[in-house]
Structures are given as structure tokens and as C-alpha cells.
Biopython code that builds the backbone (N, CA, C, O; Angstrom):
import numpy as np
from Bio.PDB.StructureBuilder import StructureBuilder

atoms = [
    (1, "UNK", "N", (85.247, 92.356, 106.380)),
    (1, "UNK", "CA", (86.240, 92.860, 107.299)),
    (1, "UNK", "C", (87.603, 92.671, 106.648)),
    (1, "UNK", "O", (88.105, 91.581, 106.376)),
    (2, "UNK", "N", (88.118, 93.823, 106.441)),
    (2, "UNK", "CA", (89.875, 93.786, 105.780)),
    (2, "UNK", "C", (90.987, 93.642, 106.914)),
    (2, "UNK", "O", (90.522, 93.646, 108.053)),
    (3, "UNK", "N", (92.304, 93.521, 106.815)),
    (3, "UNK", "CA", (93.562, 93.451, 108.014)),
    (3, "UNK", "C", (93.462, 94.645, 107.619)),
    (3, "UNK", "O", (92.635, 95.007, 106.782)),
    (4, "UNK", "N", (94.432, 95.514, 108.271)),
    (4, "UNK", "CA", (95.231, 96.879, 108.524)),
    (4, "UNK", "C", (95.646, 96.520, 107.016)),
    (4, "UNK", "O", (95.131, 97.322, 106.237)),
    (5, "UNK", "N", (96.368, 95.619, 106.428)),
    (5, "UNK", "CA", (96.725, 95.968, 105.147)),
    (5, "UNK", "C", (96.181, 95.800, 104.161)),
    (5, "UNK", "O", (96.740, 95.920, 103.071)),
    (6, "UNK", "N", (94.664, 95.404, 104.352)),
    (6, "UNK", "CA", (93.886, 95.351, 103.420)),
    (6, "UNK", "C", (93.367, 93.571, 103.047)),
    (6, "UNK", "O", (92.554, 93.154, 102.222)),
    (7, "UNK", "N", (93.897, 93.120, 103.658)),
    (7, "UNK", "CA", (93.673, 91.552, 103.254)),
    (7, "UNK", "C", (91.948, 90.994, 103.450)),
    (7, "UNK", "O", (91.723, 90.773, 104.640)),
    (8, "UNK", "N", (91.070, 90.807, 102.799)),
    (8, "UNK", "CA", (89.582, 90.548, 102.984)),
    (8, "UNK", "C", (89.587, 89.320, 104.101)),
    (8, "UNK", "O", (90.016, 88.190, 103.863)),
    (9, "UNK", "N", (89.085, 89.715, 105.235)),
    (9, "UNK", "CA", (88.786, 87.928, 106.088)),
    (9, "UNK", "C", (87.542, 87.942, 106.375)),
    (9, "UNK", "O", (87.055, 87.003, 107.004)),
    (10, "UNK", "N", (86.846, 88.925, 106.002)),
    (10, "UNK", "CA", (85.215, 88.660, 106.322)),
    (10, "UNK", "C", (84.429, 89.158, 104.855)),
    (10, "UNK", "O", (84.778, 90.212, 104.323)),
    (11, "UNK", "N", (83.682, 88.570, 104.444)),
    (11, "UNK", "CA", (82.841, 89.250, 103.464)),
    (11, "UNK", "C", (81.544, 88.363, 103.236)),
    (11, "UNK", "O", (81.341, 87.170, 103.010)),
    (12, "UNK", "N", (80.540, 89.820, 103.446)),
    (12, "UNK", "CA", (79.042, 89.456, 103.439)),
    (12, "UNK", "C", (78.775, 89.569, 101.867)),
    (12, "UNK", "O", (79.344, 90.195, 100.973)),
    (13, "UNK", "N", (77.244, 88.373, 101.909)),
    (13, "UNK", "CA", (76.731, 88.262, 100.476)),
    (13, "UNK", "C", (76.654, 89.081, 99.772)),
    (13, "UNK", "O", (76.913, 88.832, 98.594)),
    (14, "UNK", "N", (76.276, 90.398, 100.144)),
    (14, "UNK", "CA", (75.988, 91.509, 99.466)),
    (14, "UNK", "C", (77.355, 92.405, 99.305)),
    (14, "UNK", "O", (77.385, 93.360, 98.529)),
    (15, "UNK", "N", (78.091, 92.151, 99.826)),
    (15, "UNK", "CA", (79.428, 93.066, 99.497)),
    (15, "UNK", "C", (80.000, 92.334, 98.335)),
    (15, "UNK", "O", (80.353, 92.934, 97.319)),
    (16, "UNK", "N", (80.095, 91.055, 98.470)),
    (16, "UNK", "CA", (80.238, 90.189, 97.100)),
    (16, "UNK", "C", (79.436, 90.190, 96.288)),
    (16, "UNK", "O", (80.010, 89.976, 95.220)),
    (17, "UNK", "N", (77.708, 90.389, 96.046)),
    (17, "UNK", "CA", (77.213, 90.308, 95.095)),
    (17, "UNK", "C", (77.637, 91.654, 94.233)),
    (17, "UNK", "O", (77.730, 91.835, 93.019)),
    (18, "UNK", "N", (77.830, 92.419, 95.232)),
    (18, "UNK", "CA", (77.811, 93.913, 94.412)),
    (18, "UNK", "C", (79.166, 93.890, 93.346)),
    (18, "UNK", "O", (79.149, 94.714, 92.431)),
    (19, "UNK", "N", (80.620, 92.727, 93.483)),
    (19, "UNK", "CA", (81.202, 92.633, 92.761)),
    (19, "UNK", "C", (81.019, 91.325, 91.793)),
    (19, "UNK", "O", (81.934, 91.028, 91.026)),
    (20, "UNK", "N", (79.936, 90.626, 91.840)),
    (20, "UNK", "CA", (80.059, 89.769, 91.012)),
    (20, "UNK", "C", (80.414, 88.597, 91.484)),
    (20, "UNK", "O", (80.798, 87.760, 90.668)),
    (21, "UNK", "N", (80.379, 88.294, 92.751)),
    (21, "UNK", "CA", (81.457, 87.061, 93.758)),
    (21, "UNK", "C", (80.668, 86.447, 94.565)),
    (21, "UNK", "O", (79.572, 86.853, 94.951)),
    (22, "UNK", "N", (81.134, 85.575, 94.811)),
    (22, "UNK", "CA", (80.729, 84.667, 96.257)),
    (22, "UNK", "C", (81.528, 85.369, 97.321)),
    (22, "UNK", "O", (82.515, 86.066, 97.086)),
    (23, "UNK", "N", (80.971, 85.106, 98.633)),
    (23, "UNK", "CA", (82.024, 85.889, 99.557)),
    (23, "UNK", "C", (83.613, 85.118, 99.976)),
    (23, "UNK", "O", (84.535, 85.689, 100.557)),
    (24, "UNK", "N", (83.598, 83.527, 99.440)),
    (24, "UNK", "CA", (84.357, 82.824, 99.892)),
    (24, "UNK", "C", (85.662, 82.732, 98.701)),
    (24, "UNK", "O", (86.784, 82.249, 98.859)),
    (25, "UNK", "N", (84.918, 83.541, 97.165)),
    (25, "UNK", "CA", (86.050, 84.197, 96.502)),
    (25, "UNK", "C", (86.957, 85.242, 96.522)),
    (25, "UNK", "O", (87.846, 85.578, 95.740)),
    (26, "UNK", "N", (86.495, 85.758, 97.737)),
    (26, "UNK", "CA", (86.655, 87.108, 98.374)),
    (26, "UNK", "C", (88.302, 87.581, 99.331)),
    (26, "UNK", "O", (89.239, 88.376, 99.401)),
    (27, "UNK", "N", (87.701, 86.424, 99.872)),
    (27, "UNK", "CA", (88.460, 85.990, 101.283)),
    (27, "UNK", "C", (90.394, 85.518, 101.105)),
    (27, "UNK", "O", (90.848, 84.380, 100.984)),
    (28, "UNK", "N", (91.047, 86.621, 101.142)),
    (28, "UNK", "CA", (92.186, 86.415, 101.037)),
    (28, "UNK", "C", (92.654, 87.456, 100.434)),
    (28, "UNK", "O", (93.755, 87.920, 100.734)),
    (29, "UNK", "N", (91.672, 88.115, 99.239)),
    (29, "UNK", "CA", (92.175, 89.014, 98.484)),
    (29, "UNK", "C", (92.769, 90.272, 99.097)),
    (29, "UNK", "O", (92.928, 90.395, 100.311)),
    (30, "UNK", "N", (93.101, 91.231, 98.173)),
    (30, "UNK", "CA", (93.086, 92.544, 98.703)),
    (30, "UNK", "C", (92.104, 93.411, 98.475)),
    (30, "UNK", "O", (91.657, 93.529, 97.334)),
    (31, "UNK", "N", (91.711, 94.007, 99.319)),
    (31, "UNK", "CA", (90.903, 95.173, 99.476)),
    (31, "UNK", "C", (90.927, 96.195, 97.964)),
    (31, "UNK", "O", (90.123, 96.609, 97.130)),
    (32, "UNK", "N", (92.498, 96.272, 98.277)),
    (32, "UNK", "CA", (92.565, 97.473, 96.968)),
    (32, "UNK", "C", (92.533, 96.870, 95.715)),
    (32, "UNK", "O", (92.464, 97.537, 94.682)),
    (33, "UNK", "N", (92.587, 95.453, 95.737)),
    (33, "UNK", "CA", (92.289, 95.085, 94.054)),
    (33, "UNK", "C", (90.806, 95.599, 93.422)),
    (33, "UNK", "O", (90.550, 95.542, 92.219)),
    (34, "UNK", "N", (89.882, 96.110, 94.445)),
    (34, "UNK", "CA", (89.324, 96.107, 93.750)),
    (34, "UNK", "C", (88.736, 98.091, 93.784)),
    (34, "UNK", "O", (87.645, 98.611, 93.551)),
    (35, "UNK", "N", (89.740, 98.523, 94.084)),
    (35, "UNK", "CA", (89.504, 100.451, 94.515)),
    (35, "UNK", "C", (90.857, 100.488, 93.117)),
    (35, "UNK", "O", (91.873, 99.802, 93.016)),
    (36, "UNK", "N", (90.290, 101.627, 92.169)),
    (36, "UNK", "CA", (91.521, 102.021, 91.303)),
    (36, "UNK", "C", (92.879, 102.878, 91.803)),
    (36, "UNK", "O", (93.049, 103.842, 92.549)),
    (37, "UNK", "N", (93.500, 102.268, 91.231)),
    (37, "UNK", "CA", (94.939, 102.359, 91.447)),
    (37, "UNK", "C", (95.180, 103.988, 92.088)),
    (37, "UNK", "O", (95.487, 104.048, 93.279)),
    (38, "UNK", "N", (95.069, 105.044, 91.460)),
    (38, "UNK", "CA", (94.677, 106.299, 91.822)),
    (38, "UNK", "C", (93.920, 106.603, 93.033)),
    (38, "UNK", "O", (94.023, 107.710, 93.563)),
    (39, "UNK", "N", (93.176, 105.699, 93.496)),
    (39, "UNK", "CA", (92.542, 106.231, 95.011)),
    (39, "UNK", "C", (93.016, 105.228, 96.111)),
    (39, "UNK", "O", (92.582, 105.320, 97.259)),
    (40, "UNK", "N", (94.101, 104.069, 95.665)),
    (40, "UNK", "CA", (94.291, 103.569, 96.794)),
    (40, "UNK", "C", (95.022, 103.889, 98.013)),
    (40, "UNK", "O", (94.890, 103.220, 99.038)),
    (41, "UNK", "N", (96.083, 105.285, 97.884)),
    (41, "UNK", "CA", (96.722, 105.747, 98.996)),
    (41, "UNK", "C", (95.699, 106.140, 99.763)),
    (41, "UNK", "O", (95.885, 105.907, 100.957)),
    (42, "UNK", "N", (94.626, 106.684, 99.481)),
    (42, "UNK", "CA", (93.550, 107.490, 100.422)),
    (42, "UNK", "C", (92.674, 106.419, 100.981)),
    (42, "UNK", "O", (92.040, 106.742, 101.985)),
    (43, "UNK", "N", (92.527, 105.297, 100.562)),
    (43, "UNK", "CA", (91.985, 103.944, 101.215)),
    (43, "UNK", "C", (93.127, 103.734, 102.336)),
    (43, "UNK", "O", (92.963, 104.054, 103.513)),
    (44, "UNK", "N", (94.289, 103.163, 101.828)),
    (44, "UNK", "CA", (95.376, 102.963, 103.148)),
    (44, "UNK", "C", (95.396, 104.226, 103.938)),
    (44, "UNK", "O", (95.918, 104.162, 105.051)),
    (45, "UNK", "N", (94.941, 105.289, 103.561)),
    (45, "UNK", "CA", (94.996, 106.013, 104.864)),
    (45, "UNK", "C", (93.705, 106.058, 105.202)),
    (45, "UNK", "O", (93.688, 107.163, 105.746)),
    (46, "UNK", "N", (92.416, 105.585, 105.285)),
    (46, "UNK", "CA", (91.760, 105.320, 105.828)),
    (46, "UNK", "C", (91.722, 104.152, 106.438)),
    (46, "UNK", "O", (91.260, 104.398, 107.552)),
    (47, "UNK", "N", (91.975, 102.834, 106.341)),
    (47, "UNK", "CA", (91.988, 101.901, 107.097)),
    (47, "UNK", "C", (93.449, 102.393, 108.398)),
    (47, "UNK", "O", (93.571, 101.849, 109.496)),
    (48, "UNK", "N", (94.150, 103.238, 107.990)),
    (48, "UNK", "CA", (95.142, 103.538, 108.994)),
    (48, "UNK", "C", (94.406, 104.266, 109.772)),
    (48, "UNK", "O", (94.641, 103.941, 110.935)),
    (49, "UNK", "N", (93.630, 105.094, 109.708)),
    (49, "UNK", "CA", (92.942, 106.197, 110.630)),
    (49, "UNK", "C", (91.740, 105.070, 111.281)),
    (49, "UNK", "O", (91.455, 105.082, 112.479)),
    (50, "UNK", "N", (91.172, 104.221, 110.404)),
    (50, "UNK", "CA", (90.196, 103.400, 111.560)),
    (50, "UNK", "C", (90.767, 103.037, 112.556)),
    (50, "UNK", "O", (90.419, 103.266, 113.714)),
    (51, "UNK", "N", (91.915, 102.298, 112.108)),
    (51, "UNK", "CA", (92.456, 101.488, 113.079)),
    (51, "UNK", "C", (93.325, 102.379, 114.142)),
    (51, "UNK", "O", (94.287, 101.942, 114.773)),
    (52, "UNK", "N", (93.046, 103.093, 114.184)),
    (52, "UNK", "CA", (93.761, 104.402, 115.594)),
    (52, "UNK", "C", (92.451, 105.224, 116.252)),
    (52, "UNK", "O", (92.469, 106.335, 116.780)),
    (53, "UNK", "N", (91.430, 104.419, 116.073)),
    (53, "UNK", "CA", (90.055, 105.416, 117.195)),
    (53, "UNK", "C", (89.470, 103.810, 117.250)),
    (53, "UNK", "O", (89.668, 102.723, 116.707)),
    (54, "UNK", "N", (88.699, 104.372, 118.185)),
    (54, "UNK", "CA", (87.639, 103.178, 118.906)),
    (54, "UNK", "C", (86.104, 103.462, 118.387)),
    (54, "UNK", "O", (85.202, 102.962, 119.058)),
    (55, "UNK", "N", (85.853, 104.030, 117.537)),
    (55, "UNK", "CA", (84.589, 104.239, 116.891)),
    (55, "UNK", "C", (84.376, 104.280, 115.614)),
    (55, "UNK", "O", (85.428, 104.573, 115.046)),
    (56, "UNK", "N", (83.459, 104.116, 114.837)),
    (56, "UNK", "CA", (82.747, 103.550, 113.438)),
    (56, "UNK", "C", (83.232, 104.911, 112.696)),
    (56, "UNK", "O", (83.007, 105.903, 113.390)),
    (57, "UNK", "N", (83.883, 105.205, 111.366)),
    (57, "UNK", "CA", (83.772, 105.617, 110.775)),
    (57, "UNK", "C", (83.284, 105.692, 109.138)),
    (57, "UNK", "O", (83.314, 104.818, 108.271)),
    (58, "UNK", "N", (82.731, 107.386, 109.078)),
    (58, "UNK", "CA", (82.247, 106.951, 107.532)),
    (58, "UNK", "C", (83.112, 107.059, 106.478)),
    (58, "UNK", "O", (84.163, 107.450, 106.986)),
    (59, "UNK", "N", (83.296, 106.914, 105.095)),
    (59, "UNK", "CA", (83.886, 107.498, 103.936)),
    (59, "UNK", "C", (83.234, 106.806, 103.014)),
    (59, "UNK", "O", (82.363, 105.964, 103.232)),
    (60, "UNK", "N", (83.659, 107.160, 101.946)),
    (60, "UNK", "CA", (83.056, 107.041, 100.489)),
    (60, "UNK", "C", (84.627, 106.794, 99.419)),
    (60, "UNK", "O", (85.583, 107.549, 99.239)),
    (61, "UNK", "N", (84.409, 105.793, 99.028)),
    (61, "UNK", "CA", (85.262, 105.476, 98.198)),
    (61, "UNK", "C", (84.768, 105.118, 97.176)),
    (61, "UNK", "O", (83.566, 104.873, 97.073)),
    (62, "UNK", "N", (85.827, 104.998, 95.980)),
    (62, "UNK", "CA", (85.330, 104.202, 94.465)),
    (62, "UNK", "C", (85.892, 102.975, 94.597)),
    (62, "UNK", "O", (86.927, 102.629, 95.168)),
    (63, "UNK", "N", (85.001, 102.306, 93.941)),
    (63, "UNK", "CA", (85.511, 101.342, 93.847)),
    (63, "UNK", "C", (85.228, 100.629, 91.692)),
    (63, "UNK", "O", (84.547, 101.027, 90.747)),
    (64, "UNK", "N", (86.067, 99.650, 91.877)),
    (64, "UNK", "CA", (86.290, 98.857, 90.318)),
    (64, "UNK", "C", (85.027, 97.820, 89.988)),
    (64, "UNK", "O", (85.116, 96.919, 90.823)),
    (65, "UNK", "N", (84.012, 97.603, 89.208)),
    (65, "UNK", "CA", (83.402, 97.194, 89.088)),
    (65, "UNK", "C", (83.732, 95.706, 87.678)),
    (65, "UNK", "O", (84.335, 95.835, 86.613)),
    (66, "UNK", "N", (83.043, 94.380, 88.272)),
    (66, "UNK", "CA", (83.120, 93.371, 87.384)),
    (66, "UNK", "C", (83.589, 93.974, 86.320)),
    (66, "UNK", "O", (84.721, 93.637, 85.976)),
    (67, "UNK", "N", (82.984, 94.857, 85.631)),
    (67, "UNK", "CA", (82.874, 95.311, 84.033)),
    (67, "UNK", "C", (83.980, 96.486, 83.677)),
    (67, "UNK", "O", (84.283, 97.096, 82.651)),
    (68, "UNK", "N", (84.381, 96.491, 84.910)),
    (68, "UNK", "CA", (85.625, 97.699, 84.550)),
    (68, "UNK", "C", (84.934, 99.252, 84.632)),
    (68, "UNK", "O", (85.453, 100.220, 84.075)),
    (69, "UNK", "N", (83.285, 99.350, 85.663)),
    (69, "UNK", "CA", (83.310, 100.517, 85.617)),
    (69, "UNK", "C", (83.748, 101.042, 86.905)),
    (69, "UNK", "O", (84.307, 100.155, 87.548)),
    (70, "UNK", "N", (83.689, 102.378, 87.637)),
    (70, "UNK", "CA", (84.184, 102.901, 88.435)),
    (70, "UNK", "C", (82.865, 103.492, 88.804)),
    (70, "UNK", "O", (81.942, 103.841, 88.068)),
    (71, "UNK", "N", (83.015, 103.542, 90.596)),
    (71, "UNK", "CA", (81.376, 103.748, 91.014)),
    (71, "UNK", "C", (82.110, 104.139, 92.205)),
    (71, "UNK", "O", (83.298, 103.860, 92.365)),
    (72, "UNK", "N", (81.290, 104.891, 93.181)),
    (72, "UNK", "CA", (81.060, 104.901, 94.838)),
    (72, "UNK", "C", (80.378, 103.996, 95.353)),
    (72, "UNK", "O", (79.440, 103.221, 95.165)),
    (73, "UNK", "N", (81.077, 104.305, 96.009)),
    (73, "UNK", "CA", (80.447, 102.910, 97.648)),
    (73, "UNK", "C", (80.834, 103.405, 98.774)),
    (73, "UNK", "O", (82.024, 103.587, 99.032)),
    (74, "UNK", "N", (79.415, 103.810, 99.956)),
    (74, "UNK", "CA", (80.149, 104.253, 101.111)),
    (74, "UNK", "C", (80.577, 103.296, 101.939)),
    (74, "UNK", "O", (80.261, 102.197, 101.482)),
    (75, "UNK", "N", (81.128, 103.220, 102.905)),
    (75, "UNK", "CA", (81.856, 102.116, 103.638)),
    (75, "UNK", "C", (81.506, 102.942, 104.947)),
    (75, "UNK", "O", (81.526, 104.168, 104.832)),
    (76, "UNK", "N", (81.063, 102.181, 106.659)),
    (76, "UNK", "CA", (81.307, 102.183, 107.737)),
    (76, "UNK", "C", (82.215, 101.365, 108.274)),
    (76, "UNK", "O", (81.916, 100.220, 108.612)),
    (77, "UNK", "N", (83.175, 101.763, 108.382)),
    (77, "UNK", "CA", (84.321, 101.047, 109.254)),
    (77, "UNK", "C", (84.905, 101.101, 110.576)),
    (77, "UNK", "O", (85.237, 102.228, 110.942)),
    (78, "UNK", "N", (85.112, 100.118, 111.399)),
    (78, "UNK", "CA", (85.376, 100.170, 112.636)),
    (78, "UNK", "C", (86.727, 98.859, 112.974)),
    (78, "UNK", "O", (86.985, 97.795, 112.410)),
    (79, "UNK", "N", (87.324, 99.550, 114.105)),
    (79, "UNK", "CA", (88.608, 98.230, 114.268)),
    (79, "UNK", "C", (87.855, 97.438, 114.932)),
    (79, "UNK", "O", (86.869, 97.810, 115.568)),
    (80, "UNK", "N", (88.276, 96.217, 114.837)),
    (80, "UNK", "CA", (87.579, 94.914, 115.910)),
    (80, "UNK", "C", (88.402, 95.276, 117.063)),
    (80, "UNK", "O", (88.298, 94.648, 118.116)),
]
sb = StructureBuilder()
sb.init_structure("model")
sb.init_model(0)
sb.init_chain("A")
sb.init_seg("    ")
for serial, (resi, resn, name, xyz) in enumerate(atoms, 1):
    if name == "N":
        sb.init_residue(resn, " ", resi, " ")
    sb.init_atom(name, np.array(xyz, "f"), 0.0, 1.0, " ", f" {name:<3s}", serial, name[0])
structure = sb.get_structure()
């Protein structure tokens, strides 16, 4: 689970394993450290659009991998 500005306060094992992490290395960071620089306006405008409806949405983003590669990952997101 990210803030509106991206700050990580929740992260499951598997969202961390998939980067190489514990989830409790996780926790504080930013979201976009780990989406390349080039797709992060379209991330902040997706966490802006979650957070203005009351229901789960989908998207697909890239994200930065341990090794420096670049991959998709879909994401369901919803505001608490």
C-alpha cells in the first residue's frame, strides 16, 4: 500500500520478493524509485485517479528490476 505520494507503508512478501527485498526494506521508500523515470508522471496520475473513486482499479505499469531490467507488472489499486 503507497500514500497519495507514493510513500510504501504496506508491502507483501511477494511484492518484495519480486524486487529482491524484504518487505520491511520496503517500507518508507518511494513507489517511483522503483518505476523508470520516463513512466513516473503516468504512475502519479494513477495513484491520483485511485484516490478520487471508491473502487479497485486496474493498470499495468513498468517497473525497474534488482538488475536494472525493465518489465510489467499489473497493479490493482484501491483507496483505503
Amino acid at each position: 500500500m503507497a500514500s497519495p505520494d507514493g510513500e510504501l507503508r504496506f508491502v507483501n512478501h511477494a511484492y518484495a520478493r519480486h524486487y529482491g527485498r524484504e518487505p520491511g526494506e520496503m517500507i518508507g521508500k518511494s513507489l517511483f524509485d522503483f518505476i523508470p523515470e520516463t513512466n513516473r508522471p503516468a504512475a502519479v496520475d494513477h495513484l491520483r485517479m485511485v484516490c478520487s473513486v471508491d473502487h479497485s482499479v486496474e493498470n499495468e505499469n513498468q517497473v525497474v528490476l534488482p538488475n536494472g531490467q525493465i518489465r510489467w507488472m499489473g497493479w490493482t489499486n484501491k483507496a483505503p
